[in-house]
C-alpha positions, 0 to 999 in steps of 0.5 A, spaced: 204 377 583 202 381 578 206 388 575 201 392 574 203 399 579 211 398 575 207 398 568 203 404 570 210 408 572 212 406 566 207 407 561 206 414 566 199 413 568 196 414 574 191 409 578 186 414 577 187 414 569 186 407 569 180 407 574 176 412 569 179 408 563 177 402 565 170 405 568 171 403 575 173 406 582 180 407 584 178 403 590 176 398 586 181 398 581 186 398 587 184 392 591 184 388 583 192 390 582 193 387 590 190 380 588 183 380 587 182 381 580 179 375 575 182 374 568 176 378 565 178 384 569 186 382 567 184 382 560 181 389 561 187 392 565 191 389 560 188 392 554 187 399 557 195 399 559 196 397 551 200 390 553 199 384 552 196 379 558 202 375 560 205 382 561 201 383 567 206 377 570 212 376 567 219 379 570 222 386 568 227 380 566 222 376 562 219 381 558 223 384 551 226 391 550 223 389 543 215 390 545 214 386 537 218 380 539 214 378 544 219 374 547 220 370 555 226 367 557 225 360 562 227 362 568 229 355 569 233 353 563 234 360 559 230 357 552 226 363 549 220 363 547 216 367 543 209 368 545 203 369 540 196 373 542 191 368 540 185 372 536 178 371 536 
């Protein structure tokens, strides 16, 4: 599962925006936030919406208020980690 449509509301872009940002069709663009979507594809979504990757999965819970810090918790014993984007 994925929280694609929840950063979409939280961001205020609609799946049309997304869709024309990403250059697809909003059918199209639908059909990858409901599960069909590949890791290219996650990474593009990702991009367009300003956040890194992991953000598409992790829970309203496991995701920082302070977007820099980048931090989960573990949802089985609570230790927080800091997560790093690799660069190319």
């Amino acid at each position: 599962m994925n929280r694609i449509k929840e950063l979409l509301k939280e961001k205020g872009v609609t799946i049309n925006e997304l869709s024309d940002k990403l250059g697809i069709s909003r059918v199209t663009l639908s059909s990858q936030i409901n599960g069909t979507a590949n890791i290219i594809s996650y990474e593009k979504i990702a991009k367009a919406l300003n956040v890194p990757m992991w953000q598409l999965f992790a829970s309203p819970e496991e995701v920082s208020t302070d977007s820099d810090n980048n931090v989960l918790t573990c949802p089985k014993c609570g230790t927080k980690l800091k997560v790093t984007e690799l660069k190319d």
